[in-house]
C-alpha positions in Angstrom: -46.7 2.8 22.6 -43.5 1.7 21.6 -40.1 1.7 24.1 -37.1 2.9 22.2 -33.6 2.5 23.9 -32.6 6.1 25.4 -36.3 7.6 24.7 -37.6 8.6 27.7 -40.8 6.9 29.0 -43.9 8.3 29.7 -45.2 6.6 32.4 -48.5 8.0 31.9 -49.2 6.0 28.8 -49.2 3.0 31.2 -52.2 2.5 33.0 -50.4 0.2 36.2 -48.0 3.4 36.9 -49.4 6.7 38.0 -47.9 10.0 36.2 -46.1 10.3 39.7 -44.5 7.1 40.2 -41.2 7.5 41.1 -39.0 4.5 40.6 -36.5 4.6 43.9 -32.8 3.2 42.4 -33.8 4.3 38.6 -29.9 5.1 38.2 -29.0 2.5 39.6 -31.2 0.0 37.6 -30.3 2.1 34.1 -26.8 1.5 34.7 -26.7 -1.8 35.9 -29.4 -3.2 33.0 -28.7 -0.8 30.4 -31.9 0.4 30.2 -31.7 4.2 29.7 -35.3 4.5 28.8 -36.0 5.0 32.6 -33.7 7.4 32.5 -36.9 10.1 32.5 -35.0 13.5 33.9 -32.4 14.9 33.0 -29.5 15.8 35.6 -30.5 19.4 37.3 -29.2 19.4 40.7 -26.7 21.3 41.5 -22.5 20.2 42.1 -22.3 18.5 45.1 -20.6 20.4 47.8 -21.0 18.1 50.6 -21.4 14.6 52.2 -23.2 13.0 55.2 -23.4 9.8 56.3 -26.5 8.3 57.6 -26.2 6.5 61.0 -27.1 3.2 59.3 -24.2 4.0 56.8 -21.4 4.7 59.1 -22.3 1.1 60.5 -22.2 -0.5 57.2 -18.7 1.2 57.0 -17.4 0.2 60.6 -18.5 -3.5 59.5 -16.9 -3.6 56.3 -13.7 -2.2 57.9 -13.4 -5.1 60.1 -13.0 -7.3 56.9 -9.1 -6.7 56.8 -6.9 -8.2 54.3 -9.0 -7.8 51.0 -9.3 -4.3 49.3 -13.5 -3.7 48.4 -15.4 -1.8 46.5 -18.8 -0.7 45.9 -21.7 1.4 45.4 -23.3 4.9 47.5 -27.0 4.9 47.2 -28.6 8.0 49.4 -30.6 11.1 48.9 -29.6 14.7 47.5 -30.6 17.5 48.6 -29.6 20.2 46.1 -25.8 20.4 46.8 -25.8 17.8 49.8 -25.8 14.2 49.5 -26.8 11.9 52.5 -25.5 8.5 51.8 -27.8 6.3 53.4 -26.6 2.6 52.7 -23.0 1.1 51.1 -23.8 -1.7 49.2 -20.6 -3.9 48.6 -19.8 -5.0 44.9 -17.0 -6.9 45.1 -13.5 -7.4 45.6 -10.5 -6.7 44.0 -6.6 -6.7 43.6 -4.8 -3.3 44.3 -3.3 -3.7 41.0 -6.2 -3.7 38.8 -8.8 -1.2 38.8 -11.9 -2.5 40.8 -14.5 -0.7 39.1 -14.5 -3.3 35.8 -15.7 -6.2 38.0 -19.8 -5.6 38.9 -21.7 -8.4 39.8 -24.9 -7.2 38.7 -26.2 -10.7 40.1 -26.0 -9.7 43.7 -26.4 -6.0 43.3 -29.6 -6.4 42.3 -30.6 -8.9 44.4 -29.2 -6.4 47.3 -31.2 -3.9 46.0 -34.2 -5.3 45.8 -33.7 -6.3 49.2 -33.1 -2.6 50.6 -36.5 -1.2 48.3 -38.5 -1.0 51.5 -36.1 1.1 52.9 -35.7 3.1 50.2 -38.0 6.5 49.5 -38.8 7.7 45.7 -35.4 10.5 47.0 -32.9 7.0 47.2 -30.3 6.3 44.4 -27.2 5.3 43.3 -25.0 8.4 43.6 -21.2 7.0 43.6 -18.5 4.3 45.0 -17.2 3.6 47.9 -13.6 1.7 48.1 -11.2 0.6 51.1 -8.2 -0.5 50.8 -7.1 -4.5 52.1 -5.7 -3.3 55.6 -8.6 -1.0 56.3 -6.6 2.1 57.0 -6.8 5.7 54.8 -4.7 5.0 51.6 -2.3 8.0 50.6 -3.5 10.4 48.7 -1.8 9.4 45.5 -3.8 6.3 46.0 -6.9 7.9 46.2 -5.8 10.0 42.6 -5.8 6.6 41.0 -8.5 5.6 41.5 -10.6 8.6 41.1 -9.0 8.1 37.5 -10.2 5.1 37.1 -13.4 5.7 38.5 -13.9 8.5 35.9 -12.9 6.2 33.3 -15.2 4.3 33.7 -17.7 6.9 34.0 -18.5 6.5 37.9 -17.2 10.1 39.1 -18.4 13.1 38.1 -19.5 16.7 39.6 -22.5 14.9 40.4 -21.2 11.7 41.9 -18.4 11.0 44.3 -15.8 8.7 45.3 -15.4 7.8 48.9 -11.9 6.6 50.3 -12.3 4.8 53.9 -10.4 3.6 56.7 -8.7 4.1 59.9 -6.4 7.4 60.4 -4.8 6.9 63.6 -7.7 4.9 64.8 -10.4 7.4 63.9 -12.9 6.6 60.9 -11.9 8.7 58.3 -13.9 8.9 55.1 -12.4 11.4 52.2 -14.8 12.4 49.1 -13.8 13.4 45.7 -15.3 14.3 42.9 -14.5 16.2 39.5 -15.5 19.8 38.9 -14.5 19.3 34.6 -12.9 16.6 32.6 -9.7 17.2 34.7 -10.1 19.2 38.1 -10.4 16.8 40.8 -11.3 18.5 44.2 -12.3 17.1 47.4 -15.3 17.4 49.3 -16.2 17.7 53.2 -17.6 14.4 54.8 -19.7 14.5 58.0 -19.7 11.3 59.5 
């Protein structure tokens, strides 16, 4: 058998991997290797119409709000659902200046050392499913913030129907998380967030 970039794999033809296998993080690993051959379904769920946060993510979000004076970044990796995603675990991918968009620095490095390191806790369901970003003095950025970088996040081909942005922080002194996510090539709506 010969692998061709962007063919889809059979994972029957090998004898170590079961027809079954599921490989938990295959987005993630596709995107962050380039290697769209494990790319083996194409997208059918449905648009996302709404957001949970796991218990273990809200943490991860309370912790990374404490780290004040520094604007961060990173990556969603949960479950869907059909039109419900449950964000399970933030990992962080970097930091960055306000001024420049943060989704062009990745260290691929440490994301997939992280993820490697959350595999056990991951099920076959678990992947990478959008980006997380708070600004440098931890509180909800104005919406017009939030517009930008949706922009740039959909750039850089990050948001989509099927993948959101999440904007955190403190609004008057209450975790506040707001999701966005593009219906088309232009509408940007926003999405409910259970935390």
């Amino acid at each position: 058998m010969v692998i061709q970039p962007g063919v889809p794999i059979d994972w029957g033809d090998f004898p170590l991997f079961p027809k079954e296998f599921i490989l938990p993080l295959e987005r993630f690993y596709a995107h962050l290797l380039g290697l769209t051959a494990l790319l083996t379904q194409p997208n059918i769920n449905p648009a996302l119409t709404s957001i949970s946060l796991h218990p273990l993510a809200r943490r991860q979000i309370l912790n990374r709000l404490e780290l004040k004076g520094t604007a961060q970044w990173g990556l969603l990796l949960g479950e869907r659902r059909g039109e419900h995603l449950q964000v399970r675990f933030i990992l962080p991918a970097g930091q960055w200046h306000p001024s420049i968009s943060p989704f062009t620095a990745w260290n691929t490095l440490y994301l997939l050392g992280a993820s490697e390191a959350l595999t056990p806790l991951c099920d076959s369901a678990t992947d990478w499913y959008g980006v997380w970003v708070i600004q440098p003095n931890s509180h909800l950025p104005p919406v017009a913030t939030d517009l930008t970088l949706a922009e740039e996040a959909q750039k850089h081909g990050l948001l989509n129907d099927q993948h959101p942005l999440l904007s955190m922080g403190w609004m008057d002194g209450i975790l506040t998380v707001q999701a966005y996510k593009y219906m088309d090539e232009i509408t940007l709506v926003s999405l409910p967030v259970t935390p």
